[in-house]
N, CA, C and O of each residue as an XYZ file, in Angstrom:
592
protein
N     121.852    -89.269     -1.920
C     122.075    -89.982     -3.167
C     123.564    -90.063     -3.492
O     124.000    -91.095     -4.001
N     124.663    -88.657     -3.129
C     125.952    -88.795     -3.570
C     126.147    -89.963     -2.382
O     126.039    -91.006     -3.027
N     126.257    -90.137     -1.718
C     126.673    -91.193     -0.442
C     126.242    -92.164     -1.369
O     126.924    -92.295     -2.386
N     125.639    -92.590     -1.277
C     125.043    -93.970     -1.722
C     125.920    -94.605     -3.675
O     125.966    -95.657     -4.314
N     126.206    -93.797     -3.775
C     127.070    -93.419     -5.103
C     128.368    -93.862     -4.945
O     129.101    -94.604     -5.600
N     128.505    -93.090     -3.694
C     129.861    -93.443     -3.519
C     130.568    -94.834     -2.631
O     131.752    -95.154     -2.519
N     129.205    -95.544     -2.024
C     129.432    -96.405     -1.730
C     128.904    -97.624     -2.650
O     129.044    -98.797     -2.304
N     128.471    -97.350     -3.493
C     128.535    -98.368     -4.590
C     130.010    -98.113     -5.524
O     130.251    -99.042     -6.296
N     130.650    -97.378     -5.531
C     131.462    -97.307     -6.456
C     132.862    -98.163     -5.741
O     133.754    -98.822     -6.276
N     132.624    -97.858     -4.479
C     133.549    -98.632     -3.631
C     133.694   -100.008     -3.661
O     134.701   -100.717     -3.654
N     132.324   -100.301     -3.703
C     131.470   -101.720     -3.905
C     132.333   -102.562     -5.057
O     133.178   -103.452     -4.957
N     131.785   -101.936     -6.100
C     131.990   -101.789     -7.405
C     133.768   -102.543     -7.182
O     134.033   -103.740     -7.070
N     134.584   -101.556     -7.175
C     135.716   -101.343     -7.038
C     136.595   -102.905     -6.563
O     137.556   -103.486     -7.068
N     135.831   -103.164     -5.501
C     136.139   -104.272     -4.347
C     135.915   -105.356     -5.388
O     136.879   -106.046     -5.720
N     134.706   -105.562     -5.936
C     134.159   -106.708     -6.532
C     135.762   -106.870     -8.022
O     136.405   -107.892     -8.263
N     135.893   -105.728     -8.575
C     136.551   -106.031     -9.671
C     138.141   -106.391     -9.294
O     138.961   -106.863    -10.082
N     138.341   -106.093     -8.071
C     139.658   -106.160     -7.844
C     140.185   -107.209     -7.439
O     141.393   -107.421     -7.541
N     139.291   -108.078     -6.882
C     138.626   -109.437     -6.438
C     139.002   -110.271     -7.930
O     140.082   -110.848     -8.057
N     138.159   -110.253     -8.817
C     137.813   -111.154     -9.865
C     139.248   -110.498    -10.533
O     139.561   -111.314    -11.400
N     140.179   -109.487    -10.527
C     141.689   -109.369    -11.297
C     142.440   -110.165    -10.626
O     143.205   -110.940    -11.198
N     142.323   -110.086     -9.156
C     143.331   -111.168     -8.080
C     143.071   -112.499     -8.815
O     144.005   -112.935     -9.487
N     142.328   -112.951     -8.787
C     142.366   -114.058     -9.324
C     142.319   -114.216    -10.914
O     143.315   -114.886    -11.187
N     142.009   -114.079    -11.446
C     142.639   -114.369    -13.340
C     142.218   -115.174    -13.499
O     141.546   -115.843    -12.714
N     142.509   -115.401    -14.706
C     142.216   -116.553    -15.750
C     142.811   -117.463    -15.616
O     143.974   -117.387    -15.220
N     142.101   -118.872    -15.955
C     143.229   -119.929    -15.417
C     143.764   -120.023    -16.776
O     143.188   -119.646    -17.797
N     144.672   -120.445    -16.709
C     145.958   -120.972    -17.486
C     146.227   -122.201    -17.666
O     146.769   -122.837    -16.762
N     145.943   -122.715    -18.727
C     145.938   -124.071    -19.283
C     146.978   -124.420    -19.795
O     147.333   -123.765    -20.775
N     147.583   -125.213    -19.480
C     149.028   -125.837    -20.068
C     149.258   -127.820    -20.504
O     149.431   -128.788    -19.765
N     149.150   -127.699    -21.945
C     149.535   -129.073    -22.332
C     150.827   -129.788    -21.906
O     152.030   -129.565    -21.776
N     149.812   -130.886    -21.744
C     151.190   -132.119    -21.269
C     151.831   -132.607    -22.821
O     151.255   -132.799    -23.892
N     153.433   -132.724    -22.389
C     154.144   -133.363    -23.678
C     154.557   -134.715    -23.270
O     154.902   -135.162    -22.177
N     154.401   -135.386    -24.726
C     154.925   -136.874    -23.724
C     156.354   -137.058    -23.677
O     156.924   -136.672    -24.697
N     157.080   -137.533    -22.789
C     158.269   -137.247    -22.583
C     159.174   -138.635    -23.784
O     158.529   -139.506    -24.369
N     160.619   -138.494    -23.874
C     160.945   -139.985    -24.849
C     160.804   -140.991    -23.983
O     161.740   -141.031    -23.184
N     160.043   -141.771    -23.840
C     159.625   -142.912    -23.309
C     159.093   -143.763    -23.918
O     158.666   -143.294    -24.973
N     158.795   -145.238    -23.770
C     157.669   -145.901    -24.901
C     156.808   -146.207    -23.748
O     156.134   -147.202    -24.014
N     156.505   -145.643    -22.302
C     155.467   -145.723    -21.353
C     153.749   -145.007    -21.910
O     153.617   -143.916    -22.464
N     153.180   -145.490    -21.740
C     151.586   -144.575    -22.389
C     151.991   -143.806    -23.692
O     152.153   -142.586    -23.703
N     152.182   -144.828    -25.084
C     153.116   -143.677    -25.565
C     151.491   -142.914    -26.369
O     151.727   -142.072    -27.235
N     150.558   -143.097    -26.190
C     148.917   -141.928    -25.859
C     148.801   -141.046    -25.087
O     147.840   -140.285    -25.200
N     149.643   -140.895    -24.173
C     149.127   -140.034    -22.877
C     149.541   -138.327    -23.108
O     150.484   -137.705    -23.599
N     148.341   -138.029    -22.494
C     148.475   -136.488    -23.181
C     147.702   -135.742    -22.008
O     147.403   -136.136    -20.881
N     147.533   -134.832    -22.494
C     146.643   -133.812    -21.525
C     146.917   -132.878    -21.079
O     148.032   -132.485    -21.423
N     146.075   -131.888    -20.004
C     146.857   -130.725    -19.546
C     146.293   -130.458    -18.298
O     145.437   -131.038    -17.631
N     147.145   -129.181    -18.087
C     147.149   -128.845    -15.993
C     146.234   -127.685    -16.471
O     146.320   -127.262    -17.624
N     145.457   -127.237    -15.672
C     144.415   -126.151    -15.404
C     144.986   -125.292    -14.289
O     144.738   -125.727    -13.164
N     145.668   -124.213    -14.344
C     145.893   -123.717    -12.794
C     145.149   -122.311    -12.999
O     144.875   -121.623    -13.983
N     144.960   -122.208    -11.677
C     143.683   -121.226    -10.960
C     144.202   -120.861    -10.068
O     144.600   -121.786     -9.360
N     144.512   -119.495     -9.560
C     144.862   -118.818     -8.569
C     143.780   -117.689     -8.536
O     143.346   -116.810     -9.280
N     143.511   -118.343     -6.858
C     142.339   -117.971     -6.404
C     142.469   -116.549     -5.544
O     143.620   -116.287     -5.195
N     141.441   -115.602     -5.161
C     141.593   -114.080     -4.609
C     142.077   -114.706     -3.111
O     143.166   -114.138     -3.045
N     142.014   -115.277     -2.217
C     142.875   -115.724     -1.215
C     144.489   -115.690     -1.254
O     145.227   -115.758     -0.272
N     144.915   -115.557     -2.754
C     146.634   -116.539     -3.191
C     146.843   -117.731     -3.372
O     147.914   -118.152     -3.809
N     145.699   -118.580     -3.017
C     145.940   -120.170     -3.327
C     146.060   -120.328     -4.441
O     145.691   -119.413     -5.178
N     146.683   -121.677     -5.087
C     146.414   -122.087     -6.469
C     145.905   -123.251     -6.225
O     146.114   -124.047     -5.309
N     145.006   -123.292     -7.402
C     144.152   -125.013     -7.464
C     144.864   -125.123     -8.813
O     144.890   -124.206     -9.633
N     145.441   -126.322     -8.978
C     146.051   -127.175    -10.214
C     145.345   -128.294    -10.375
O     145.380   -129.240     -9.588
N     144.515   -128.229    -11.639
C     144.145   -129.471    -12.381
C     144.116   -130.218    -13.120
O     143.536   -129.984    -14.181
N     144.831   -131.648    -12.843
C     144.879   -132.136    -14.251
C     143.938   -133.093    -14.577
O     143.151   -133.675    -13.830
N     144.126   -133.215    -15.962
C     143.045   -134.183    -16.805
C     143.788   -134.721    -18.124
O     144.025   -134.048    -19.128
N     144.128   -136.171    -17.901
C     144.999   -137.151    -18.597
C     143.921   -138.001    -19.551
O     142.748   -138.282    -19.304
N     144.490   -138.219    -20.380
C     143.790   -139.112    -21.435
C     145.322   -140.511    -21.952
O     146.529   -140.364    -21.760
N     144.713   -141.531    -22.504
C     146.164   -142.329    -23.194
C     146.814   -142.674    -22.134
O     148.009   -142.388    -22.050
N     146.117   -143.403    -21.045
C     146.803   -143.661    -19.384
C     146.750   -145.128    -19.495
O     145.964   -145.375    -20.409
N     147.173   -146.116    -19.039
C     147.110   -147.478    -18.957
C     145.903   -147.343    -18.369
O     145.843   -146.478    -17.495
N     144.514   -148.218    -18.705
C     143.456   -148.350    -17.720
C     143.955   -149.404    -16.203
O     144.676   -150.401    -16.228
N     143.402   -148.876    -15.197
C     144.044   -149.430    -14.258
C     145.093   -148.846    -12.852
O     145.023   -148.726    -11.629
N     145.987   -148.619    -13.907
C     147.045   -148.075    -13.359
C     147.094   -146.908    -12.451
O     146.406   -145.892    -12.546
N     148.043   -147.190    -11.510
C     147.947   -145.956    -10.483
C     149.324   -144.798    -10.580
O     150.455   -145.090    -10.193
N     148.982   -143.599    -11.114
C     149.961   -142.542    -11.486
C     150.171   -141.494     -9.896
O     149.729   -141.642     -8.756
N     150.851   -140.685    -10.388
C     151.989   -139.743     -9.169
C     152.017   -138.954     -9.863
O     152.139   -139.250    -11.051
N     151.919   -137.564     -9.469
C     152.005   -136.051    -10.532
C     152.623   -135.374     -9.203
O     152.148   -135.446     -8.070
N     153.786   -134.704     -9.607
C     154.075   -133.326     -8.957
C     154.574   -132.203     -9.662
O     155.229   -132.184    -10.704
N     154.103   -131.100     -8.823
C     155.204   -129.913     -9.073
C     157.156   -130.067     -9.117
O     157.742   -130.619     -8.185
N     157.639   -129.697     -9.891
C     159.313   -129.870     -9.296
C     159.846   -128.222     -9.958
O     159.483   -127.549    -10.922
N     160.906   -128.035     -8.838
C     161.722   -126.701     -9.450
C     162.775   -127.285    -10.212
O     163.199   -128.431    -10.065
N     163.202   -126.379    -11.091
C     164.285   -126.184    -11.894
C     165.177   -127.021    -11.781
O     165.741   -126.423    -10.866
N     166.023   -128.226    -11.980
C     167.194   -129.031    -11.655
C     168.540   -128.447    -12.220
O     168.602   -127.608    -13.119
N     169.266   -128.829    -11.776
C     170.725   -128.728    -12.501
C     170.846   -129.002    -13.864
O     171.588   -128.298    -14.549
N     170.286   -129.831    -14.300
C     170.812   -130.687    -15.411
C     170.335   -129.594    -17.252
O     170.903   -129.870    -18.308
N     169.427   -128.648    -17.156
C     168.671   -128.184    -17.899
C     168.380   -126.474    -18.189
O     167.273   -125.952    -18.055
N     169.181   -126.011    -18.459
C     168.529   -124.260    -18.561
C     167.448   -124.144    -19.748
O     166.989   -123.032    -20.010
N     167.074   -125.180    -20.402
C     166.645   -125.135    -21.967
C     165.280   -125.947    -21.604
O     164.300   -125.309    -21.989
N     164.959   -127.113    -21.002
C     164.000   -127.608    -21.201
C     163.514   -128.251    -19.746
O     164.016   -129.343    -19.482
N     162.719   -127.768    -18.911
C     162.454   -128.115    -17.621
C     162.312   -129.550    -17.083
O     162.741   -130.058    -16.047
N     161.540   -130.078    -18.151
C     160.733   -131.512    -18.182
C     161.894   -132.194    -18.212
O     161.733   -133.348    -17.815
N     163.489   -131.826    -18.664
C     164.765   -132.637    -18.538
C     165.520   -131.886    -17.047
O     166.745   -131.906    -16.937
N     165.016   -131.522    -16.427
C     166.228   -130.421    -15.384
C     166.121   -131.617    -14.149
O     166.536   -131.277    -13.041
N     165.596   -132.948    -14.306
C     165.892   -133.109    -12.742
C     165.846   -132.596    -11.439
O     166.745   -132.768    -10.615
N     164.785   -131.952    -11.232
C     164.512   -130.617    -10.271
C     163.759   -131.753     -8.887
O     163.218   -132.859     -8.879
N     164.045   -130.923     -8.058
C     163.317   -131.486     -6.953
C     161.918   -131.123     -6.402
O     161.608   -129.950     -6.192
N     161.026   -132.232     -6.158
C     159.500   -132.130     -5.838
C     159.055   -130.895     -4.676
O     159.251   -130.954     -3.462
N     158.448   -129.859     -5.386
C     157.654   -129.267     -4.712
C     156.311   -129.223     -3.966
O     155.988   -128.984     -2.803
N     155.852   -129.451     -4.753
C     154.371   -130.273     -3.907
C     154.181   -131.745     -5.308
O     154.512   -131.998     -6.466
N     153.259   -132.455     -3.895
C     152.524   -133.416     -4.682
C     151.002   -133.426     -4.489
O     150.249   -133.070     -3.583
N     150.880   -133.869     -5.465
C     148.856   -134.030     -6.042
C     149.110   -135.509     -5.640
O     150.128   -136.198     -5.707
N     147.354   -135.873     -5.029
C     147.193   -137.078     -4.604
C     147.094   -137.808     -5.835
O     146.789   -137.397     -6.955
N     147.535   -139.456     -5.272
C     147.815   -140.073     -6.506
C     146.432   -140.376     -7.150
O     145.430   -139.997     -6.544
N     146.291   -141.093     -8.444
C     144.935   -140.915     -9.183
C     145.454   -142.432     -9.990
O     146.572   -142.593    -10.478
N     144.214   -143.575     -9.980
C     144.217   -144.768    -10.600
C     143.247   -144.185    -12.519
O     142.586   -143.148    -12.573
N     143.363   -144.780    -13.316
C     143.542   -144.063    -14.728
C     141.770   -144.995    -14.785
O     141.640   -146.089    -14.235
N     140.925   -144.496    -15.322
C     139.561   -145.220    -15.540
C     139.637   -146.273    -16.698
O     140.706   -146.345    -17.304
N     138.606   -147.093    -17.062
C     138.991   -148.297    -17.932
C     138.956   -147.961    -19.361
O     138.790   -148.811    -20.235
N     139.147   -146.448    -19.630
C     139.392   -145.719    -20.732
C     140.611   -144.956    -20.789
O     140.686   -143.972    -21.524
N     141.502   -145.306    -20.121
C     142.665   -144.608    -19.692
C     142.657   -142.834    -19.424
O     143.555   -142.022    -19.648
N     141.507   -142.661    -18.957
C     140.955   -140.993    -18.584
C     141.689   -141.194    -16.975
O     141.799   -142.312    -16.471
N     142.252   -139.669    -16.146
C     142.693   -139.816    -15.069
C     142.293   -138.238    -14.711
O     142.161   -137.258    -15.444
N     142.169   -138.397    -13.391
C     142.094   -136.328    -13.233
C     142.772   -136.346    -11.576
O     142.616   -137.404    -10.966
N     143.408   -135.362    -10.954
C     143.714   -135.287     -9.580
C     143.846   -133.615     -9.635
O     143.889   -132.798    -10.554
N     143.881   -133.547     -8.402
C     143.945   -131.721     -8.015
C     144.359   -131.491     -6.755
O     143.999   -132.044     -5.717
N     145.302   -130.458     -6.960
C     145.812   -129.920     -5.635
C     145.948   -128.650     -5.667
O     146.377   -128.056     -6.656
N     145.414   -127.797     -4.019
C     145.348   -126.495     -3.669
C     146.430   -126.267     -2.900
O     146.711   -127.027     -1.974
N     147.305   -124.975     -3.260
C     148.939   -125.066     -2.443
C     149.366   -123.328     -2.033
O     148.698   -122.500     -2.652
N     149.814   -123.092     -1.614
C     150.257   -121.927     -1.604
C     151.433   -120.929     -2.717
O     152.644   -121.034     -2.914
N     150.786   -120.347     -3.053
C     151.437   -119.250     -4.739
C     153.231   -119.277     -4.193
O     154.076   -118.886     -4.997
N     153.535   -119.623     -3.204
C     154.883   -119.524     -2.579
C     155.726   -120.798     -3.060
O     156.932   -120.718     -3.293
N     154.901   -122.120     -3.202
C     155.209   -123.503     -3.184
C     155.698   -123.225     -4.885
O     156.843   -123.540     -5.207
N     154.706   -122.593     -5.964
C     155.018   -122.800     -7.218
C     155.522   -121.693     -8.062
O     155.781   -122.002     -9.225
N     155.704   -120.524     -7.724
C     155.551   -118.964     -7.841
C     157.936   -119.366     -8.424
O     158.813   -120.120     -8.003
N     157.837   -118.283     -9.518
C     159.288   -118.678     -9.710
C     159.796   -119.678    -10.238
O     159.228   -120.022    -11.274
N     160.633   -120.271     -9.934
C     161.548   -121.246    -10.437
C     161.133   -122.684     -9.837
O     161.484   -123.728    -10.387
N     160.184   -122.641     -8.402
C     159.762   -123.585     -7.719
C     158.971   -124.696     -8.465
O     159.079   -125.901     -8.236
N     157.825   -123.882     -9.772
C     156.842   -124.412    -10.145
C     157.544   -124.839    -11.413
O     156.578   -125.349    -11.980
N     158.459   -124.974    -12.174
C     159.179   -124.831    -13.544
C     158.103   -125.970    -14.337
O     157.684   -125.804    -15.483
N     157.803   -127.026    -13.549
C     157.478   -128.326    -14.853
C     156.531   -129.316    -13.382
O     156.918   -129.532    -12.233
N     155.249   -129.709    -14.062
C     154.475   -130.929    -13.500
C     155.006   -131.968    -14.265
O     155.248   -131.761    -15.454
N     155.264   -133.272    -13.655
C     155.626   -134.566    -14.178
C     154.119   -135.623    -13.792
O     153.590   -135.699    -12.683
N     153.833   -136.097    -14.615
C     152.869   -137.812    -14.431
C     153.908   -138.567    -14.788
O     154.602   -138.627    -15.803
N     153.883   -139.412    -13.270
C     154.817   -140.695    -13.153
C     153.941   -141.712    -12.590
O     152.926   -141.435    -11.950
N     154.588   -143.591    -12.983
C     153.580   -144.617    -12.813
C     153.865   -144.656    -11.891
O     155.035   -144.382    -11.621
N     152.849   -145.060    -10.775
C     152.487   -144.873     -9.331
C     153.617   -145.616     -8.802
O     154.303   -145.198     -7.869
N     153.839   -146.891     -9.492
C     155.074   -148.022     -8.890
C     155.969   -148.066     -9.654
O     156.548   -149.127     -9.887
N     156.266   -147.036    -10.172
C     157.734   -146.827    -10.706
C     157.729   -145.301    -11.282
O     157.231   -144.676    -12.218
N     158.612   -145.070    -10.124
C     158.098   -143.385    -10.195
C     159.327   -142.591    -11.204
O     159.097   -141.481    -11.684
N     160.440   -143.210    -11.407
C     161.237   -142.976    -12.875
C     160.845   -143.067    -13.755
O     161.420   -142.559    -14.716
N     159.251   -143.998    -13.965
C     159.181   -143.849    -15.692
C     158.192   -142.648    -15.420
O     157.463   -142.644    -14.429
N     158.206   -141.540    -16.432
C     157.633   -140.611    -16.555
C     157.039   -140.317    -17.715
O     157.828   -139.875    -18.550
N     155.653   -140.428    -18.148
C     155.328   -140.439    -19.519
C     154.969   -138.956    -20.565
O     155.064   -138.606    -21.741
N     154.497   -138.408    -19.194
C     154.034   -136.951    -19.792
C     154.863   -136.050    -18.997
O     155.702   -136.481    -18.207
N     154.607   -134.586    -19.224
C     155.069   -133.620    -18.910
C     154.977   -132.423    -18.930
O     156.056   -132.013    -19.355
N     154.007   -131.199    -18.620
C     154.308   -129.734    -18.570
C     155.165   -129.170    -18.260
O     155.546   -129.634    -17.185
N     155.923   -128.163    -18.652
C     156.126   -127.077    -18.878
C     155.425   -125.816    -18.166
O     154.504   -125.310    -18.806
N     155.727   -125.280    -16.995
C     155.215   -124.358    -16.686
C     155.734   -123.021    -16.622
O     155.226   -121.907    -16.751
N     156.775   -123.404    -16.409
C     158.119   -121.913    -16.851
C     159.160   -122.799    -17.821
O     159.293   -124.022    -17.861
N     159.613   -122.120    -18.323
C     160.840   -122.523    -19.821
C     162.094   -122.045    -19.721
O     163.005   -122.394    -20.471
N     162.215   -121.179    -18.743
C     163.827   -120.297    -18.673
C     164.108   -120.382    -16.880
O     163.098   -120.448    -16.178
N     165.281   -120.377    -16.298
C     165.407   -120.400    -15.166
C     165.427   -118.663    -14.725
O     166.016   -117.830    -15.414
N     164.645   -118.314    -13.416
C     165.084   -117.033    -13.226
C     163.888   -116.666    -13.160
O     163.616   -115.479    -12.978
């Protein structure tokens, strides 16, 4: 019976350490950036880091041009910004496949990446940009706020 005790507690142990590796996802609102592009568009990233180390990032846009085909990536930190990421000009870390907006301007895309790609200063801010003009940028998270 102690055996069997003790290999449930092990059990036990494994299972919870499992479900701490991975956490809670973390929901982060999109801001709309100064633009007069979708000036509706809103929404937020879902990220999930999974007991493997992967992260799944999801977003879900509302206030999108119906139609239209958008571009979302990760970017690190740019030069231009210690104060506000969504202005730092940072360069693309990963990209999420692109996503056309439904005839309600609803949009969703998701990408699974390695905790290395966004972890730090890498992951600072997700941008939604219009698929064919990838300078206008309407929304914006915030995923880290300070460089470092």
């Amino acid at each position: 019976m102690m055996k069997r005790n003790v290999v449930l507690g092990v059990v036990a142990a494994s299972v919870l350490s499992a479900c701490t590796m991975m956490g809670q996802p973390r929901t982060l609102a999109f801001k709309h950036n100064p633009t007069p592009a979708d000036p509706m568009a809103a929404g937020t990233a879902m990220v999930m880091t999974k007991a493997d180390g992967m992260v799944t990032t999801t977003l879900t846009l509302t206030g999108l041009t119906p139609g239209k085909t958008y571009a979302s990536h990760y970017h690190a930190f740019g030069p231009d910004s210690n104060t506000d990421p969504c202005a730092s000009n940072g360069p693309v870390t990963v990209g999420f496949p692109p996503f056309t907006a439904d005839a309600s301007g609803r949009g969703t895309t998701s990408v699974t990446n390695e905790m290395a790609k966004i972890a730090g200063d890498l992951g600072a801010y997700i941008n939604v940009h219009h698929g064919d003009a990838l300078s206008v940028v309407p929304v914006c998270a915030p995923i880290k706020m300070t460089k470092g």
